[in-house]
VOSE-842961 format. One record per residue (C-alpha): residue in one letter; y, x, z. Coordinates in steps of 0.2 Angstrom, whole numbers, plus 2048, in hexadecimal, padded with zeros to 3 digits. Example, Ala and Ser with C-alpha at 12.3 -4.5 7.8 and 13.67 -1.06 7.14 Angstrom:
> residuo|yy|xx|zz
> A|7EA|83E|827
> S|7FB|844|824
//
This chain:
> residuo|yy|xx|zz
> X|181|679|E29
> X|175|685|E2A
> X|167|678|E28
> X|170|672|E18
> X|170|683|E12
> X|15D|687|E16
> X|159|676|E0F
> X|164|678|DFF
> X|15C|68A|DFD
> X|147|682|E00
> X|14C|673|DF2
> X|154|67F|DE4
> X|144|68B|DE7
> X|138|67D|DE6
> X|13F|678|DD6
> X|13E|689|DCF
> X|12C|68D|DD2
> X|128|67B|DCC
> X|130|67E|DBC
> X|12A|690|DB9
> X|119|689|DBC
> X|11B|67A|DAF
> X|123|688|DA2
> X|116|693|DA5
> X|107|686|DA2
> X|111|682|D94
> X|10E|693|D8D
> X|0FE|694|D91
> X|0FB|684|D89
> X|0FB|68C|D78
> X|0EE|699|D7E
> X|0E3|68D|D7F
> X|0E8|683|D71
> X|0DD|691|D64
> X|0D2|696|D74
> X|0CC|684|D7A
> X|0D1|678|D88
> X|0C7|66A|D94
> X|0C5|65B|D8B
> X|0C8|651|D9A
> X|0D8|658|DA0
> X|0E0|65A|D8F
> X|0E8|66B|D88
> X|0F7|669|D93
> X|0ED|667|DA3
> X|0E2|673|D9F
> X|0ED|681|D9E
> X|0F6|67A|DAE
> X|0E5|67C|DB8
> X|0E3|68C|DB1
> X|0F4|690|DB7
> X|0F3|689|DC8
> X|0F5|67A|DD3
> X|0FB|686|DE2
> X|10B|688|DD9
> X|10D|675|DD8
> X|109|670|DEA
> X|115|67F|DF2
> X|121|67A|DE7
> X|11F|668|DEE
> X|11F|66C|E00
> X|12D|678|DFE
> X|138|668|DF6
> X|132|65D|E03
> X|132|668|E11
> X|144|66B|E10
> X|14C|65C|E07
> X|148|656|E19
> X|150|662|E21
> X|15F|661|E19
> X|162|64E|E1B
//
């Protein structure tokens, strides 16, 4: 139970930062809308590298780590 609970509590925190990190470059995105963005990467990516990958891959292992753990 008390892995279930750990687990439960990993997942639900790795989806919050992931979607405060997607809102957040989202917002920024229209910054750099009148300021100017990468052609490469688009505006969207743009503002999400600005932002941060870090977010993205904590986020990730947080979800991974602990959807393990509670199967």
């Amino acid at each position: 139970m008390k892995h279930i609970i750990a687990g439960g509590i990993g997942v639900i925190s790795g989806i919050v930062l992931f979607g405060f990190t997607l809102v957040a470059a989202a917002i920024y995105a229209l910054e750099l809308s009148s300021i100017g963005y990468s052609g490469k990467w688009g505006l969207y990516g743009s503002a999400l590298i600005e932002i941060g990958i870090v977010p993205l891959l904590i986020s990730a292992s947080l979800f991974h780590r602990r959807a393990r753990v509670s199967l």
